[in-house]
C-alpha positions, -999 to 999 in steps of 0.1 A, spaced: 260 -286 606 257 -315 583 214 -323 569 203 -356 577 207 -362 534 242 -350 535 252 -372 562 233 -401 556 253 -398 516 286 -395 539 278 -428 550 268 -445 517 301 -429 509 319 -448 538 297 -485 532 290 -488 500 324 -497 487 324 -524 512 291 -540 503 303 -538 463 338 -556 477 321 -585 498 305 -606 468 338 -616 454 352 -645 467 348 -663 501 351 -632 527 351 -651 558 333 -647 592 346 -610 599 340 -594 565 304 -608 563 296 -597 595 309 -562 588 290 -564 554 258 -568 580 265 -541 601 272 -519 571 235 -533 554 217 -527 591 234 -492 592 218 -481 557 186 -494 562 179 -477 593 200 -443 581 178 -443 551 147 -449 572 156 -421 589 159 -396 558 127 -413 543 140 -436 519 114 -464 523 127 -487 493 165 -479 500 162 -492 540 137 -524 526 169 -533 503 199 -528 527 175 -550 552 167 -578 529 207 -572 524 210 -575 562 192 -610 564 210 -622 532 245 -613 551 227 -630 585 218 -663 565 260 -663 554 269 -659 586 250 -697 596 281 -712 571 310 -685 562 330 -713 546 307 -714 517 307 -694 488 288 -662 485 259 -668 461 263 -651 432 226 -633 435 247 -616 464 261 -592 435 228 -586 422 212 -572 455 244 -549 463 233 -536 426 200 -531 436 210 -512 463 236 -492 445 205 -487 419 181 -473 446 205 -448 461 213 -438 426 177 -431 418 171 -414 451 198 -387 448 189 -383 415 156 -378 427 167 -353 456 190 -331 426 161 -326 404 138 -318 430 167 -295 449 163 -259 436 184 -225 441 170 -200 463 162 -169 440 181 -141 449 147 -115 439 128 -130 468 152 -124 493 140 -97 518 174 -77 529 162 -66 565 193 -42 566 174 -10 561 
């Protein structure tokens, strides 16, 4: 069975290359909106795992995607690529975070209830 971390990074596996494709370009109606969904997704996945500032930057992403959506003919602004970097920044910083704080179980406190 999967940890909440391990599946929440399965699905910043799965969206995150998305949401780094979108700013290039004029992506139309359907790729914006799956851009959204992929935004709404992470924020409320890392809500879930406790990532406050990751699921406050995937929602701001959200809204930014939800303002496109009002005119998909226009150009993405080119701040667009600089929030998908903040994003990418926070979830770097956060596993990061979760390695160096991740230790190994030491194998002389082990009890061994065999006996």
């Amino acid at each position: 069975m999967l940890s909440l971390h391990e599946a929440f990074a399965g699905e910043v596996a799965d969206r995150m290359p998305r949401l780094r494709a979108v700013p290039t370009g004029r992506p139309g109606r359907e790729l914006i909106q799956q851009a959204r969904r992929d935004a709404h997704s992470l924020a409320s996945s890392a809500a879930v795992v406790g990532m406050a500032d990751v699921s406050r930057c995937a929602r701001a992403l959200e809204f930014r995607f939800d303002a496109l959506l009002v005119d998909p003919s226009e150009p993405l602004p080119a701040s667009l690529v600089d929030d998908v970097a903040e994003l990418d920044a926070l979830l770097l910083a956060a596993a990061a975070s979760r390695e160096a704080t991740a230790t190994d179980p030491d194998p002389s406190s082990t009890v061994d209830r065999t006996s």
